[in-house]
C-alpha positions as CSV (number, residue, x, y, z in Angstrom):
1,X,84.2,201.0,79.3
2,X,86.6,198.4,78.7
3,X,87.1,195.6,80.6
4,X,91.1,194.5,80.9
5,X,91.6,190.5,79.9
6,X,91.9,189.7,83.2
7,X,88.1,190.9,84.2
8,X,86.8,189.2,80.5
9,X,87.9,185.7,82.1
10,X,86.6,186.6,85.1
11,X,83.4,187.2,83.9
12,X,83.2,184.4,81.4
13,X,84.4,182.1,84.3
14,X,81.8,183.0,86.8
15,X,79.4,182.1,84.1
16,X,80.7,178.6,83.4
17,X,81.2,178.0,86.9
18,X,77.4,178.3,88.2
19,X,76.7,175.1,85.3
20,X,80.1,173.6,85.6
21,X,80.2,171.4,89.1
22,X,82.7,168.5,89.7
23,X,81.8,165.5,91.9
24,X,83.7,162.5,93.5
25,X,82.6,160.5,90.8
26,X,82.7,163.0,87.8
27,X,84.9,165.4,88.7
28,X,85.6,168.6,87.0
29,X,88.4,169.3,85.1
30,X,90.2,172.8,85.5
31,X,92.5,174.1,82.7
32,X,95.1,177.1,84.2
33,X,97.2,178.7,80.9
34,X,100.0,181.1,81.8
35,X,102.0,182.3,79.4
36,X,104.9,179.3,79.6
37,X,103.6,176.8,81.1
38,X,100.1,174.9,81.6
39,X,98.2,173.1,84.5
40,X,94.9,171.0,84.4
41,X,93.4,169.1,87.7
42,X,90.5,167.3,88.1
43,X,88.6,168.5,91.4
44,X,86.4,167.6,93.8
45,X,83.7,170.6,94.1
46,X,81.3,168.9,97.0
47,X,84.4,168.1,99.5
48,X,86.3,171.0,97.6
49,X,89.7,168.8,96.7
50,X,91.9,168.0,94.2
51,X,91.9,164.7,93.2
52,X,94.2,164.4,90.3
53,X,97.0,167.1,88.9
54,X,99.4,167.3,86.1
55,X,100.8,170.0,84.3
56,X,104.2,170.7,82.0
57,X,106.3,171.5,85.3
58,X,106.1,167.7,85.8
59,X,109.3,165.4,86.6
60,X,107.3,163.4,83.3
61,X,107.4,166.7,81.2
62,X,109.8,169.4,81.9
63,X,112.8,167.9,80.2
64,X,110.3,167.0,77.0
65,X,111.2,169.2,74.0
66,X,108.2,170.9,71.5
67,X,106.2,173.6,71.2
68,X,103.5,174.7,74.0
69,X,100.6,173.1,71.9
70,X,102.5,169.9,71.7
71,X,103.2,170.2,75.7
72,X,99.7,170.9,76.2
73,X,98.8,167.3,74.5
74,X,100.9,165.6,76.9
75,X,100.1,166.9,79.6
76,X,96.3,166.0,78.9
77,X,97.6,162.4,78.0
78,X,99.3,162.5,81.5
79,X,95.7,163.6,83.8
80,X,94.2,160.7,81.8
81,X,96.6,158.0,83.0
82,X,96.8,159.4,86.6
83,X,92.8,160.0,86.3
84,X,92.8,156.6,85.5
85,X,94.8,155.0,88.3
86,X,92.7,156.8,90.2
87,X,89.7,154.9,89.2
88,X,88.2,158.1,87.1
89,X,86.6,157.6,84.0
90,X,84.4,160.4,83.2
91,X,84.8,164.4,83.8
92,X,83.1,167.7,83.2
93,X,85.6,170.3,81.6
94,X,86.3,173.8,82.9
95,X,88.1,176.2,80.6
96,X,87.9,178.5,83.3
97,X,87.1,181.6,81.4
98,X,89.7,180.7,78.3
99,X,88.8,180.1,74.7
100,X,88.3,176.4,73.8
101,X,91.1,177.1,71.4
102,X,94.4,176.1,71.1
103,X,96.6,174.8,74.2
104,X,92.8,174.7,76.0
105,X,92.0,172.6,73.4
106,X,95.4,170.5,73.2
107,X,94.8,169.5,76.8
108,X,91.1,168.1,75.7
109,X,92.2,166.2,72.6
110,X,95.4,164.5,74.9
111,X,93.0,163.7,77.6
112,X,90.0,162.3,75.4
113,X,92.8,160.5,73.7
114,X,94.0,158.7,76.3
115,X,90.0,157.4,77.1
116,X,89.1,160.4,79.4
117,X,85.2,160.8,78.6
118,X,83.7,164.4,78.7
């Protein structure tokens, strides 16, 4: 039986999430792709909040011109800073069920980029 993509990312992120746990002061870093835009946040697992967001809906972003990958960059540039001002240095990254590939992966390089540490 086949499973739809939907259940797949499920699956895979049920599996990534028993290892995958974000503190207060490493916090984990959650990647949601849809098929326009992209969000990351950094989160809080033990007190269950988000700390930091950003994502290409942004006041910073929406008006910015390129292609999704090039968005994605930016917007992982963009968590860094705010992750930053925030007084975060270090995080643990969710893909949350996606392929480290592509946008996923844009997001990573911008943030690591900007001196997020992973």
């Amino acid at each position: 039986m086949a499973l739809s993509k939907l259940e797949r990312r499920t699956r895979i992120k049920r599996r990534v999430r028993k290892v995958v746990r974000g503190t207060a002061e490493r916090p984990r870093m959650s990647i949601f792709r849809s098929n326009k835009e992209i969000y990351a946040q950094l989160i809080d697992d033990d007190s269950g909040k988000t700390l930091v967001a950003a994502s290409t809906r942004d006041k910073e972003l929406a008006s910015e011109k390129g292609t999704k990958s090039e968005k994605s960059i930016k917007v992982g540039k963009l968590i860094a800073e705010k992750a930053k001002k925030a007084g975060i240095e270090t995080v643990c990254f969710d893909r949350n069920g996606y392929l480290y590939h592509g946008r996923v992966k844009s997001v990573a390089d911008g943030a690591r980029e900007a001196g997020l540490n992973f």
